[in-house]
C-alpha positions in Angstrom: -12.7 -25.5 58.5 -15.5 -26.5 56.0 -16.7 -23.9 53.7 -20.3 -23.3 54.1 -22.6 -23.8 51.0 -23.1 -20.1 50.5 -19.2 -19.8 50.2 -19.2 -22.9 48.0 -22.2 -21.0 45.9 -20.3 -18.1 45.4 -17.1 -18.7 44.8 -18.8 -21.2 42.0 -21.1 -18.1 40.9 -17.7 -16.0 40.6 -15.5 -18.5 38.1 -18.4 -18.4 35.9 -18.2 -14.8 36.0 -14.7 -14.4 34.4 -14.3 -14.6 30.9 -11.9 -16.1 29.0 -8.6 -14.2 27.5 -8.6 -12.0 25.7 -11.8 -10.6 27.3 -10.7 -9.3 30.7 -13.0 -8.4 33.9 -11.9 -5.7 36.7 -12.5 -6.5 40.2 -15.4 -3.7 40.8 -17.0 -5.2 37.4 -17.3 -8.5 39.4 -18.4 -7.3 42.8 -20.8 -5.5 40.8 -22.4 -9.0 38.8 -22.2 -10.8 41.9 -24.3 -8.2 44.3 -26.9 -8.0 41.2 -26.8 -11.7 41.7 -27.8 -11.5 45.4 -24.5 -11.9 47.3 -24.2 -10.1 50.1 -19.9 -9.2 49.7 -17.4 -6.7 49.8 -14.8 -6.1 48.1 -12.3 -7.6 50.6 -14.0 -11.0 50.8 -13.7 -11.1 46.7 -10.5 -9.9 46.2 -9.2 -13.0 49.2 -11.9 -15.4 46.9 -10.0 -14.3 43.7 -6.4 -15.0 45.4 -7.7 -18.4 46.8 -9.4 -19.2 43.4 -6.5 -18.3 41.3 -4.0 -21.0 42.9 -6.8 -23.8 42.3 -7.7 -22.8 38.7 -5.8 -21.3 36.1 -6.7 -17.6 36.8 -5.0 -14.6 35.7 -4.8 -11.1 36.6 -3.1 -8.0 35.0 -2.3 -4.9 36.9 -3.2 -1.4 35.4 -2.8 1.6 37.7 -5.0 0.8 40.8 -7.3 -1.7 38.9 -6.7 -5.6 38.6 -8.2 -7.5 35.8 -8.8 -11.1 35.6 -9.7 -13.9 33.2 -9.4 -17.1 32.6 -6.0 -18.2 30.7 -6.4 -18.7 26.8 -5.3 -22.6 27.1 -6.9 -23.6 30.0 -9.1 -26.6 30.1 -13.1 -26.4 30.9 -14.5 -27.5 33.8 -18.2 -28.8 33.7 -20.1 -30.5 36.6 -20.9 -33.9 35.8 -17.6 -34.4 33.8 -17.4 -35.6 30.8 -17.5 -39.2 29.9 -15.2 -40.7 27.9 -18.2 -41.1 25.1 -18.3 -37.4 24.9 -14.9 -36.8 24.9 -14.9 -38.9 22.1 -17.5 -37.1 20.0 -15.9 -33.4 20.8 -12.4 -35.2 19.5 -14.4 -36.0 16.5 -16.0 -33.1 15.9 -12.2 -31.4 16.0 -11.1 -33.4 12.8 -14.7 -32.6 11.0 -14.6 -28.8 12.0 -10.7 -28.3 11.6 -11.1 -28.3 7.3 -14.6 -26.1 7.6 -14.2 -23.4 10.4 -11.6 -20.7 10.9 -9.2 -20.7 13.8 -10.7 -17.9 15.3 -13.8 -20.1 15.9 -12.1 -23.0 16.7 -10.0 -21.4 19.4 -13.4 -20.9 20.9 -13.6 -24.8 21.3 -9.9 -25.5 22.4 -10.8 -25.4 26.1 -13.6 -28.3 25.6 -11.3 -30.1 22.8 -8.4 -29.9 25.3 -10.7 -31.6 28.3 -11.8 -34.4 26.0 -8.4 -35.2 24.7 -7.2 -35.4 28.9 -10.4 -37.7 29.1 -9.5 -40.1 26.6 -5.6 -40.1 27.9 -7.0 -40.9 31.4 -9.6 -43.4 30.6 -9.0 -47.3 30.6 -11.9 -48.0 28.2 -11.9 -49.2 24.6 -12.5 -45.5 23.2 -9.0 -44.2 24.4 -7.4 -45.2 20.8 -10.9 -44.2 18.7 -9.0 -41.1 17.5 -6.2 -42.5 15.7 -9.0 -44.9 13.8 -11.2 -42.5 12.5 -10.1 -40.0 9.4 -12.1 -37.3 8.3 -11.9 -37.0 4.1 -12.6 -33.8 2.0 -12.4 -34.0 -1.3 -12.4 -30.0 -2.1 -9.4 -27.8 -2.0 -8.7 -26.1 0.9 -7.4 -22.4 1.0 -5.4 -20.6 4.2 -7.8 -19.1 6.0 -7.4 -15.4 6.4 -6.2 -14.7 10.7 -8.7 -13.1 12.6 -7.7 -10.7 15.3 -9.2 -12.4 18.1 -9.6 -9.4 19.9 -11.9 -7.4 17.6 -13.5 -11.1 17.1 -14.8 -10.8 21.0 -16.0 -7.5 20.1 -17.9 -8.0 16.9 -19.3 -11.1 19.0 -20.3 -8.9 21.9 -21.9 -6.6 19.9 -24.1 -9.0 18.3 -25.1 -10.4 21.0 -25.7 -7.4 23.2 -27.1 -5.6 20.1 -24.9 -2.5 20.5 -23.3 -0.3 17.9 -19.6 -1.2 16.9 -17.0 1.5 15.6 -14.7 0.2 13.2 -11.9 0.7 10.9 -12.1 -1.5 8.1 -9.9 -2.5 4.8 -11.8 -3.4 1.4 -10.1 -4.9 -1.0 -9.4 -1.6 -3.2 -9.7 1.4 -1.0 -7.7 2.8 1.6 -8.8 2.1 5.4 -12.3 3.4 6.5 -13.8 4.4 9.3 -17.9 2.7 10.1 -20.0 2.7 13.0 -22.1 -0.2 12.1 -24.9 -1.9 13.4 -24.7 -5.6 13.7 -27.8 -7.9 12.4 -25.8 -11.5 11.8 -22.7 -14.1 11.1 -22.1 -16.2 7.9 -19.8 -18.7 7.8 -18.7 -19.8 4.2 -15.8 -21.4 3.3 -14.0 -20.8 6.3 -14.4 -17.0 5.8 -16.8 -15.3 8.9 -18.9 -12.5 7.4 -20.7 -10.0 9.4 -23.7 -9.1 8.3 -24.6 -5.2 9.3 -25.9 -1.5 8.4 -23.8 1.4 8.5 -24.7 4.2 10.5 -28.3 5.3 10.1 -28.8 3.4 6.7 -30.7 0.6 6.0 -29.0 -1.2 3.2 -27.2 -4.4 4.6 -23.8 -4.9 3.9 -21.5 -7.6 4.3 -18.3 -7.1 6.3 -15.3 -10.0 5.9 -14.2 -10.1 9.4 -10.4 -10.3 8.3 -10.7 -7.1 6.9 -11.6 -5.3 10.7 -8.6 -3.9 11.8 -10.3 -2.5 15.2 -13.3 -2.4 16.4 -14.6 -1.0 19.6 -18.1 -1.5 21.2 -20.3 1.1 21.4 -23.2 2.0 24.5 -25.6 3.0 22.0 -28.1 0.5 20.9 -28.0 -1.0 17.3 -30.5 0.2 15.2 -32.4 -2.8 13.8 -33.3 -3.5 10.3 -37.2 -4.1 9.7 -38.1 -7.6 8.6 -35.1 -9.0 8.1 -34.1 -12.7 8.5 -30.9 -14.2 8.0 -31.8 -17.4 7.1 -33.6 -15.7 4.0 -31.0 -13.4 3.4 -28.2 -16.0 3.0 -30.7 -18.1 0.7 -30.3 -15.3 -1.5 -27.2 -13.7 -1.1 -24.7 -16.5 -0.4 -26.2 -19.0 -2.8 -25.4 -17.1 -5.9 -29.2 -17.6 -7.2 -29.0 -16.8 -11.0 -32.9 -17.8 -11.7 -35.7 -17.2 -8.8 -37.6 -20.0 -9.2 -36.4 -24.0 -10.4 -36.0 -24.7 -13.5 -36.1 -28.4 -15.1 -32.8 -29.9 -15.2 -31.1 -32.2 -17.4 -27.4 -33.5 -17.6 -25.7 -36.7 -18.9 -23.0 -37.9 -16.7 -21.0 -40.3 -17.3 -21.5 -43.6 -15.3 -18.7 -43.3 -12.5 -19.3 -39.7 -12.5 -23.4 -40.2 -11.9 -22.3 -43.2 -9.0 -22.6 -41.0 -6.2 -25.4 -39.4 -7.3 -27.6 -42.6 -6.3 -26.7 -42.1 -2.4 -26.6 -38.4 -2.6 -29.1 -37.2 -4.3 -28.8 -33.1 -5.8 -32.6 -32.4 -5.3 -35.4 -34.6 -3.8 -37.5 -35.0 -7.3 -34.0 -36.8 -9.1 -34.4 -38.9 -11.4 -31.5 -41.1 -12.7 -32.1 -42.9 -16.2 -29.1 -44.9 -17.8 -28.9 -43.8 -21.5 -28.0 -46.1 -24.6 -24.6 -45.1 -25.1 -24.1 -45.8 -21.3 -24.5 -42.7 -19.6 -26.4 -41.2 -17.0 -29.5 -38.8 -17.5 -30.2 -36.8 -14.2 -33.3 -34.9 -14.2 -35.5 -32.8 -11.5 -36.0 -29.2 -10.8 -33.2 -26.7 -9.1 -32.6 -23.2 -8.4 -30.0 -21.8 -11.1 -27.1 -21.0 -9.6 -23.6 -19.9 -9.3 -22.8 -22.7 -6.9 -25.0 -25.5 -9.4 -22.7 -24.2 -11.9 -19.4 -24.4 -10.6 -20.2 -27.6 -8.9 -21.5 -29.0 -12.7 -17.6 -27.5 -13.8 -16.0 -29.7 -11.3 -16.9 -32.4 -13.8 -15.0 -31.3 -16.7 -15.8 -33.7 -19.4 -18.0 -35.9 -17.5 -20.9 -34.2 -17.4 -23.0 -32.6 -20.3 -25.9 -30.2 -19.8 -28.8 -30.8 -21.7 -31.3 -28.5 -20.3 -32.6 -25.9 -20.0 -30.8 -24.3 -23.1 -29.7 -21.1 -21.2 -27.4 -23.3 -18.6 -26.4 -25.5 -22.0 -25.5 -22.1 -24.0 -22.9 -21.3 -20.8 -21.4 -24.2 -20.5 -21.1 -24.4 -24.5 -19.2 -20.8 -24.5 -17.4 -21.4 -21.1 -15.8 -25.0 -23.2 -15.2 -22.6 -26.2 -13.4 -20.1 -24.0 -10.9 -22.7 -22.7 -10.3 -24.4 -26.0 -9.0 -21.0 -27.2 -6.9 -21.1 -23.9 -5.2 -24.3 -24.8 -5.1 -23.9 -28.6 -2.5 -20.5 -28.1 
């Protein structure tokens, strides 16, 4: 017996309507979205749909008391109408080796479903792109720490509580206290180093904090709504919070490289006014305008005895007691 397009419709409405583990839905919570979405059902009809649906797909259900909960399993592999092409499967298996050094695993758990897909694409396809991935190697030439392990659980929260712009309740570890107890209100995510901050206010005050997201060790979302902080914008906040600025507006910059360690600089340019200028005694001269920074100066360290700063004489004067302050290191 052919289903009719309505059955088709909703039984397609309802797999988009459970979540992924850990996130769990209870059979009332989906009859509820799916008569808000204009289906005439009870809870019969869903509950055979769910049965039927769950030997197709991989679909879960746990049991508590009288209530059923389902979701879609942790590893399964996502299902999108047109499927994906081999060319995309391609770009999400290269997007896997450029995210793997950058992300956390908590975020790229997110992605696992789609990577998974694309790698069964390129297994299954005929065409010259099945053995791309074994030719292409992504390179980084920084070092690399473990990444701290998110709980993925309070991760869904934080998440949901973002998005939904709700009040979390937290308990929370800094680095040199004992555990805490917020309720904060969530306002954004940072992403550095493949450490997730969450950017928030605590209770009814209006200074943001930051929040390392390893450091949650629960978190449970609130009904109330978050209260919102007045002007703010993440994008400006990062520029001056995660950059490290040290002065607030550029300052002229001069440093004499030495000519393989200036090479790069002629493809990758530090600032869009850089000028390059080889020197008599062979060096480079790099000169423009740039923000003072923490990151500008550990990046200039990285050099080591490559690089000299020449201007301007507050960044020379650091460097100058920063090389004194190792010598006396190595001279014990």
């Amino acid at each position: 017996m052919k289903k009719s397009p309505d059955t088709l419709y909703r039984q397609w409405t309802l797999l988009s309507l459970i979540p992924r583990h850990p996130v769990r839905r209870s059979t009332s919570e989906l009859l509820s979205s799916l008569i808000n979405a204009g289906f005439d059902i009870e809870i019969r009809t869903l509950q055979r749909d769910l049965v039927k649906l769950s030997t197709l797909f991989t679909l879960s259900n746990d049991t508590e008391g009288k209530k059923n909960y389902w979701f879609w399993s942790e590893d399964c592999v996502a299902h999108e109408f047109p499927s994906m092409n081999p060319e995309t499967a391609l770009a999400f298996q290269l997007s896997k080796s450029q995210l793997t050094s950058t992300l956390p695993p908590s975020i790229l758990g997110l992605l696992h479903p789609h990577m998974n897909q694309a790698q069964e694409v390129l297994n299954s396809t005929s065409s010259h792109l099945k053995g791309w991935p074994s030719k292409i190697a992504v390179s980084d030439n920084s070092l690399n720490l473990i990444k701290p392990v998110i709980d993925r659980t309070i991760q869904n929260v934080v998440y949901q509580g973002l998005l939904t712009e709700k009040q979390i309740n937290i308990t929370y570890k800094p680095r040199k206290k004992d555990l805490v107890e917020y309720t904060i209100n969530p306002l954004g995510l940072v992403v550095e180093k493949g450490l997730i901050y969450l950017i928030c206010t605590l209770w009814n005050y209006k200074n943001i904090v930051q929040l390392a997201l390893h450091r949650f060790k629960s978190a449970e979302l609130l009904e109330a709504d978050a209260h919102p902080a007045e002007g703010f914008i993440l994008a400006s906040y990062v520029e001056k919070n995660f950059d490290y600025p040290i002065s607030s507006e550029a300052v002229p910059l001069k440093v004499l490289f030495s000519a393989a360690a200036a090479m790069h600089l002629r493809e990758t340019p530090l600032m869009e006014d850089q000028l390059l200028s080889v020197q008599a005694d062979g060096r480079v001269l790099l000169e423009g305008n740039i923000i003072d920074s923490h990151k500008l100066r550990w990046w200039l360290a990285g050099f080591g005895s490559h690089v000299e700063v020449v201007a301007p004489a507050s960044l020379r004067d650091f460097f100058a007691k920063e090389a004194q302050l190792m010598l006396n290191n190595y001279s014990k």
